[in-house]
VEXGURO-986732 format. One record per residue (C-alpha): residue in one letter; x, y, z. Coordinates in steps of 0.02 Angstrom, whole numbers. Layout:
// residues N
resn/X/Y/Z
A/X/Y/Z
...
//
This chain:
// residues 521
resn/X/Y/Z
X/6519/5771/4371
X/6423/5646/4250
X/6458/5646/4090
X/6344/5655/3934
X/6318/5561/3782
X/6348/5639/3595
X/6380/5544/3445
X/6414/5373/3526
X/6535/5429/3650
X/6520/5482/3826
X/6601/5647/3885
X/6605/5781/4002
X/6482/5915/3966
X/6536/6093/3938
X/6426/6157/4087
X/6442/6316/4168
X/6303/6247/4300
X/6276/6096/4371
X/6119/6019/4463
X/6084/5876/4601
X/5942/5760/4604
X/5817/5761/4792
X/5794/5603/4882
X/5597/5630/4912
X/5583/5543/5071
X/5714/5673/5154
X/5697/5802/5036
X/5898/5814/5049
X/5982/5835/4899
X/6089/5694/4818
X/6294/5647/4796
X/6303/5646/4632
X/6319/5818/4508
X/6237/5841/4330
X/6311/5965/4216
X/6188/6089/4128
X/6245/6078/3966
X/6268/6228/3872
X/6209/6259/3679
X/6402/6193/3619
X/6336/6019/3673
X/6159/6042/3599
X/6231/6083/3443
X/6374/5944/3424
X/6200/5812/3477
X/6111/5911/3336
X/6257/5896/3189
X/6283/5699/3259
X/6085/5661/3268
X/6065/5742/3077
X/6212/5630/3005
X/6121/5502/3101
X/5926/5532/3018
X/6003/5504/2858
X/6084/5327/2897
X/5930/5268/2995
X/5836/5303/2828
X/5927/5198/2732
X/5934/5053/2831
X/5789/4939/2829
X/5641/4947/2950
X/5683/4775/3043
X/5868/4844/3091
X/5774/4983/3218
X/5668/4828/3268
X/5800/4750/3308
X/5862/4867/3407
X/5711/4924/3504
X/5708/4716/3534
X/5882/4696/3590
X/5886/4841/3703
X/5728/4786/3789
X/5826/4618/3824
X/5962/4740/3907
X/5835/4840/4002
X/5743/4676/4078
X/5923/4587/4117
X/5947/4762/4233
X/5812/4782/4304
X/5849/4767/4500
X/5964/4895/4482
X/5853/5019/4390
X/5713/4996/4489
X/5824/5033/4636
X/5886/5198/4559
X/5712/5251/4516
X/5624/5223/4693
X/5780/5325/4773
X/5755/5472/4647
X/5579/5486/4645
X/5510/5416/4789
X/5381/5283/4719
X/5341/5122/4780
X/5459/4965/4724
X/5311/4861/4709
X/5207/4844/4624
X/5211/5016/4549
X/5384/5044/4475
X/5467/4838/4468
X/5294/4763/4429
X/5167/4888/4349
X/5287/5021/4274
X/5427/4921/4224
X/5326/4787/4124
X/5249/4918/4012
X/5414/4996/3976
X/5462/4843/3912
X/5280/4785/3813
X/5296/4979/3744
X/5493/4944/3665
X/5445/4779/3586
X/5279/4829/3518
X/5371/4960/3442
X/5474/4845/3378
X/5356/4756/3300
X/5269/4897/3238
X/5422/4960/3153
X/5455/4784/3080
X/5284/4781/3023
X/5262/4942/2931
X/5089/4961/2941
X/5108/5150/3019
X/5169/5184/2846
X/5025/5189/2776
X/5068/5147/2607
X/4977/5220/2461
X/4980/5146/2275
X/4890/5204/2114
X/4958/5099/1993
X/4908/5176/1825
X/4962/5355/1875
X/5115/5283/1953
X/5098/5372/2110
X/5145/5318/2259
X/5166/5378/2438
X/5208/5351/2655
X/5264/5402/2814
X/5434/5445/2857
X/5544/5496/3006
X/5566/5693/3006
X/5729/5673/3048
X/5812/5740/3245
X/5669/5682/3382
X/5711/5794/3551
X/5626/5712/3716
X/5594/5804/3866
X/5531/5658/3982
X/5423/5706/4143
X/5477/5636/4330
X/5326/5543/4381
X/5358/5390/4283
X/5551/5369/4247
X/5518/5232/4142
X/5347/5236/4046
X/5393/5388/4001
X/5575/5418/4010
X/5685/5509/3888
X/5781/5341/3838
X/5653/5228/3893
X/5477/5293/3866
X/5334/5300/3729
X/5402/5458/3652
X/5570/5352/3641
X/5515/5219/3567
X/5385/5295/3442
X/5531/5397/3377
X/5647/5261/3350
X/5517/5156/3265
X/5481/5283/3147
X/5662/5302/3092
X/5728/5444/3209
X/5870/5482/3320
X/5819/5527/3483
X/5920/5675/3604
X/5839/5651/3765
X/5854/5787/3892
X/5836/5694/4050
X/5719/5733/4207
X/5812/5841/4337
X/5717/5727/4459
X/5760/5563/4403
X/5935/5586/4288
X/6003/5425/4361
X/5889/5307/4291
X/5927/5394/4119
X/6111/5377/4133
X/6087/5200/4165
X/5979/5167/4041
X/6065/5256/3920
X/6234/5141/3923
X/6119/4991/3912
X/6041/5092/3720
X/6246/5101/3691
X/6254/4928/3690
X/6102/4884/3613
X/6140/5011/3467
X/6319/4948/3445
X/6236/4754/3448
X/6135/4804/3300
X/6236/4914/3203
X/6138/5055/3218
X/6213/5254/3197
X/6305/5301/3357
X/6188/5458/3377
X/6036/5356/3352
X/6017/5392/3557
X/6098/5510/3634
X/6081/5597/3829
X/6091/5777/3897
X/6062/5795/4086
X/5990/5975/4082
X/6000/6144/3977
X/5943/6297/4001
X/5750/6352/3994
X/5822/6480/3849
X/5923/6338/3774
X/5770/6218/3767
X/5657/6357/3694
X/5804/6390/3555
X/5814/6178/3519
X/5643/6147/3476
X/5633/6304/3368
X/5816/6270/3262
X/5791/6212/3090
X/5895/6054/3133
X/5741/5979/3242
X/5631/5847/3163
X/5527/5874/3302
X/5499/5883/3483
X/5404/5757/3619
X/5364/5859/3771
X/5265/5770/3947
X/5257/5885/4089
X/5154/6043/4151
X/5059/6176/4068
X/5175/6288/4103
X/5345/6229/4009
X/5242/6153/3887
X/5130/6310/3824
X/5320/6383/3818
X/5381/6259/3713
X/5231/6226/3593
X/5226/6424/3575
X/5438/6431/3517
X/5409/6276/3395
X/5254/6334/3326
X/5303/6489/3300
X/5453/6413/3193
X/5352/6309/3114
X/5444/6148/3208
X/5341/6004/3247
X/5305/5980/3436
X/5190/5865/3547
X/5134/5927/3694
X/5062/5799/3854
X/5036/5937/3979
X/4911/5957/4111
X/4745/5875/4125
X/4584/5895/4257
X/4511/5748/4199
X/4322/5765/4287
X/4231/5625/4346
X/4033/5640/4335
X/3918/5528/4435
X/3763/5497/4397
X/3631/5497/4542
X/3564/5322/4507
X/3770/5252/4518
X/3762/5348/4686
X/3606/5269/4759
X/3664/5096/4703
X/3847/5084/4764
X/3921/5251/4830
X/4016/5185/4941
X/4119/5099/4820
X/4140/5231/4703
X/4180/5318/4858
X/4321/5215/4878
X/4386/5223/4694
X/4383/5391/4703
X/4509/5400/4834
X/4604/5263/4790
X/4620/5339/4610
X/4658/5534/4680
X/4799/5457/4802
X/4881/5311/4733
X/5062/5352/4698
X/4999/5534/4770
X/4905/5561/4637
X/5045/5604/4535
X/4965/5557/4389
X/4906/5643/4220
X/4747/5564/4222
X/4715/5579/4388
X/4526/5655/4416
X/4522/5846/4494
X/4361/5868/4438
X/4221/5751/4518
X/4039/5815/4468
X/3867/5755/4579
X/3696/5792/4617
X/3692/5854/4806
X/3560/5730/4855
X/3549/5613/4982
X/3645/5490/4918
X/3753/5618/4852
X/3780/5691/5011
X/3815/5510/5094
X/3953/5503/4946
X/4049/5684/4998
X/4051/5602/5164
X/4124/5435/5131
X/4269/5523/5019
X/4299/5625/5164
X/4302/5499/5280
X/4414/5411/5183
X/4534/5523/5138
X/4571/5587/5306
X/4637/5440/5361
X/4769/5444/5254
X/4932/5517/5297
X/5077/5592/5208
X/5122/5556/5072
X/5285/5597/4987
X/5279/5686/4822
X/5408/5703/4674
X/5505/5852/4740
X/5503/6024/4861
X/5454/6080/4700
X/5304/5996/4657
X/5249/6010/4836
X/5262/6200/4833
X/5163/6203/4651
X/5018/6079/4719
X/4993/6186/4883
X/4987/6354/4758
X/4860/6274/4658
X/4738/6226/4810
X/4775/6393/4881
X/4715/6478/4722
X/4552/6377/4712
X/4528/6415/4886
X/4533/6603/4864
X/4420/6588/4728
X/4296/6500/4840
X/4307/6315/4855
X/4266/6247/5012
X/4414/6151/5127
X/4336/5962/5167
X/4479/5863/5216
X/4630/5987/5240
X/4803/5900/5201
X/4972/5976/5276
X/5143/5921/5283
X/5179/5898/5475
X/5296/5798/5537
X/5345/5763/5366
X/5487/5782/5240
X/5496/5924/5118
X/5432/5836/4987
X/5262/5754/5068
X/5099/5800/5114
X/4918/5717/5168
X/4778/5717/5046
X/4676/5876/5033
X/4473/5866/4991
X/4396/6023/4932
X/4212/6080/4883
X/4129/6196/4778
X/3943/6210/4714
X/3905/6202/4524
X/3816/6369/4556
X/3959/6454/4582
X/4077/6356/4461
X/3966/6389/4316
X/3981/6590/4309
X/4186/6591/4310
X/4243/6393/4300
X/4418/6465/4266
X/4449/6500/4421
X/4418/6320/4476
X/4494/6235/4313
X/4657/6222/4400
X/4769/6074/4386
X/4828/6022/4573
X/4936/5890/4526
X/4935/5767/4649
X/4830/5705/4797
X/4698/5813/4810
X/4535/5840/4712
X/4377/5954/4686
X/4212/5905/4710
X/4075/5992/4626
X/3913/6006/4717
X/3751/6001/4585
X/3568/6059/4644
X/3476/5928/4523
X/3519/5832/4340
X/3507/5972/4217
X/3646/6084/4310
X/3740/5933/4331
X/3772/5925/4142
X/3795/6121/4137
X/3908/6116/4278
X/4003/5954/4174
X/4019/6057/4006
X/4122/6201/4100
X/4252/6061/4108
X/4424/6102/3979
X/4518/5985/3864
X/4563/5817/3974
X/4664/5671/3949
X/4540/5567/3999
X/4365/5559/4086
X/4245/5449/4169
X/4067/5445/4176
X/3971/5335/4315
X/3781/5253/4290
X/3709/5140/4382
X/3688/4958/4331
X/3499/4938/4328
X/3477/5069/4176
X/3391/5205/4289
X/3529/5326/4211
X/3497/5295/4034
X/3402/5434/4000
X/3546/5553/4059
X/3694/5458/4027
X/3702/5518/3807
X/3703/5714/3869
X/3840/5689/3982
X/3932/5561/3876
X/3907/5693/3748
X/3970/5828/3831
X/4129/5713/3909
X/4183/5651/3727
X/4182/5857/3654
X/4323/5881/3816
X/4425/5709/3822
X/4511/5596/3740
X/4471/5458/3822
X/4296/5402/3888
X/4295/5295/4016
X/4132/5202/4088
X/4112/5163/4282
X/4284/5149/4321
X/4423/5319/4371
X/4526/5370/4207
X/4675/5312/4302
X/4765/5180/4231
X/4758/5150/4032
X/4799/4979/3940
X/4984/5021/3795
X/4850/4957/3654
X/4850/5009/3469
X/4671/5086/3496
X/4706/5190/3666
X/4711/5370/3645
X/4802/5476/3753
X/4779/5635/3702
X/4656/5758/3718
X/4594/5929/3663
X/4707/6100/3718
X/4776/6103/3838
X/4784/5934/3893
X/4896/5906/3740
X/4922/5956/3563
X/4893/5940/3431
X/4721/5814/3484
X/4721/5707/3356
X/4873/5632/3386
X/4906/5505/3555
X/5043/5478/3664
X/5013/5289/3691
X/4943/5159/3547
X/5049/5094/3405
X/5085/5107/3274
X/4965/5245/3276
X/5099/5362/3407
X/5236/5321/3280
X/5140/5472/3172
X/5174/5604/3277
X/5358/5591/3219
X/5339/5577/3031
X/5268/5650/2864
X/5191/5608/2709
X/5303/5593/2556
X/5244/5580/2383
X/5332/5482/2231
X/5271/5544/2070
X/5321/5447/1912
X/5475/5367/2017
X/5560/5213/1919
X/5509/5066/2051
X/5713/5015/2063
X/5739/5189/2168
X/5580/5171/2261
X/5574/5125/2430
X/5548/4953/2463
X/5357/4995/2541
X/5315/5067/2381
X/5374/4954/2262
X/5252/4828/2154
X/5322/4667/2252
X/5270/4701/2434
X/5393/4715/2564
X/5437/4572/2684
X/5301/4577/2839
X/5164/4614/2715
X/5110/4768/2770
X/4935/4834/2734
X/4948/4949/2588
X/4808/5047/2473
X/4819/4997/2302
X/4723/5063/2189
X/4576/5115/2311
X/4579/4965/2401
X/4661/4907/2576
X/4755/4765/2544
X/4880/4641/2620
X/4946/4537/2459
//
């Protein structure tokens, strides 16, 4: 049985359960067991992770720079071997997706939080001189991950945004590693060892438990001990989690599920649907359209050219075969989903099955639905069917197209198509309109798959594609905030003030506001 990491050292859990990981393309289980650690481990992580906060807060900000530098070094000297782990666990493509595409932004995400942490900027440092009072952002203390499965390393427990937004900010991390992809945490893990013993950082700045108990996970993120919590995954375990820490007034960020809808204009359609035909699919199926920002939603005007569109997707998407999926699991909860928005009335197009395929595959699925009968009860067809599959929404003429579009709930992300010659000016500020109210993320004539790790991306979005909205997932040093708080210094003497506050600036010369003006000095 694997062991687990507390306080520096790696040990056997105290597990009354253990777990194994799927191979997706078989859908047979794996060797190797994971323990499911019970709340004697959680709590020894908790009491080494606290001791750990306080260290990390008195070390300067360019030692977890450092770190976040030299582990990144680590991570890129192993990749083969990670890569390899990750394709067997979860099924995705070697390249380019996970050695190429996935990989590479792991990386760019660790050392711009580096930087960012080096820099100080997130801090947000805050000066009035003559009243001598002074204040910034700092860690919260404990940061607990719970990492999804469909991208082991963008977003992995010891690897991932949440990872490396915490650490910036000054936080030990406990990462509760995927059930579906525990391997490439383990590995990764030993590499943050080194890196943290490189760099003299707290032994418990990172530490690793395979798997706890849904009870045991609702008790973490509520206990007093918990700086706060970093949760990607479905609606489900997340409304379950943000509902225990809220309700303990814990801090938690929730990435759940997202629809993400798609409107196309009926100029864009006249002018090139067949190519936004083709995005479409490409967008719904690439890596199966395992994807939070993946578009379920995909609003149009039933005309001519809009039926030509429906046609090409279909065409399209039929001749693809199976695909393999995460897990059994997610299999079973994508098939419920399109078997729910069938019973409430959406139309089968293309109808994807799992034939002659392993337990964890299946073909893409098309379905259809008019806006008429969206617009009376659009909960029943605001349902998440994560992975390749995808409603479209059938509109009789422009004005119920940007009814039909405001039905849509809080997104991740959304797109909005015009065509190039400005015919679908006139239209395009309602929908864009009624696209920013629901999404964090506008995007123009392209799919909201795919986003660029820059400071200004937002990934976020209003409930209950994560919470709370203002706050993002990806961008530093802005991401760094969702793991720290405001503290005031009132009347401090400048010796015991810490070195972001003080008169003479702080090496990096961060932007700070002194006395009502942003300077960099």
């Amino acid at each position: 049985m694997q062991e687990i990491l507390i306080g520096g050292v790696w040990r056997p859990a105290a597990a009354s359960e253990t777990f194994r990981a799927v191979d997706p393309t078989t859908g047979q289980e794996r060797d190797a067991f994971w323990p499911v650690s019970g709340w004697g481990d959680i709590d020894a992580a908790l009491e080494a992770a606290t001791a750990a906060a306080t260290e990390l807060g008195r070390l300067p900000d360019a030692a977890r720079g450092a770190f976040l530098d030299a582990y990144a070094a680590r991570l890129e000297a192993d990749r083969d071997p990670l890569v390899a782990i990750a394709h067997a666990e979860t099924g995705l493509a070697v390249t380019p997706r996970l050695r190429d595409v996935e990989f590479s932004r792991m990386l760019d995400q660790l050392r711009q939080a580096a930087a960012a942490a080096c820099e100080g900027t997130w801090r947000m440092p805050m000066l009035d001189t003559a009243r001598n009072i002074r204040s910034a952002a700092f860690g919260l203390g404990p940061v607990v991950v719970f990492p999804p499965a469909n991208f082991p390393f963008a977003y992995g427990g010891v690897t991932g945004g949440d990872f490396a937004a915490a650490i910036a900010g000054g936080n030990p991390v406990i990462a509760k590693a995927h059930p579906g992809c525990p391997g490439v945490s383990l590995r990764a893990a030993r590499a943050a060892v080194a890196a943290v013993h490189d760099t003299g950082l707290p032994p418990a700045t990172v530490q690793l438990l395979h798997g706890m108990s849904p009870a045991d996970g609702l008790r973490l993120v509520a206990y007093p001990r918990v700086g706060a919590t970093a949760f990607t995954g479905g609606e489900q375990a997340g409304r379950a989690l943000f509902a225990a820490a809220s309700a303990a007034g814990r801090v938690i960020w929730v990435e759940m599920g997202s629809i993400n809808p798609v409107v196309i204009l009926p100029g864009a359609l006249a002018e090139r649907g067949v190519e936004i035909a083709a995005e479409l699919v490409a967008s719904v199926t690439g890596s199966a359209g395992q994807f939070c920002t993946k578009p379920g939603l995909v609003f149009f005007v039933g005309d001519e050219s809009g039926r030509a569109f429906a046609k090409h997707v279909a065409d399209r998407m039929a001749a693809i075969g199976p695909q393999v999926l995460l897990s059994p699991g997610g299999r079973t909860r994508l098939e419920q989903s399109l078997a729910a928005l069938v019973a409430a009335g959406a139309r089968t197009i293309v109808a994807g099955g799992a034939e002659h395929a392993s337990a964890c595959s299946r073909a893409p699925t098309l379905l259809e639905i008019d806006a008429g009968s969206l617009c009376p009860r659009p909960d029943a067809f605001l349902v998440e069917a994560f992975g390749n599959a995808t409603l479209l929404v059938r509109c009789g003429d422009e004005a119920q197209l940007v009814a039909a579009a405001a039905t849509a709930r809080g997104s991740l992300g959304a797109s909005l198509y015009a065509a190039r010659d400005g015919r679908d000016d006139a239209l395009w500020q309602p929908v864009a309109d009624v696209l920013a109210a629901r999404a964090g993320r506008v995007v123009e004539n392209r799919m909201p798959t795919g986003l660029a790790v820059t400071p200004p991306m937002q990934h976020g979005g209003p409930w209950p594609s994560a919470a709370p909205p203002f706050f993002s997932a990806v961008g530093l040093p802005f991401s760094i905030l969702r793991f720290a708080r405001r503290i005031c210094f009132d009347d401090w003497t400048e010796s015991r003030l810490p070195e972001c506050l003080r008169d003479v600036p702080p090496s990096g010369r961060p932007w700070r506001y002194i006395d009502h003006e942003w300077v960099r000095r």
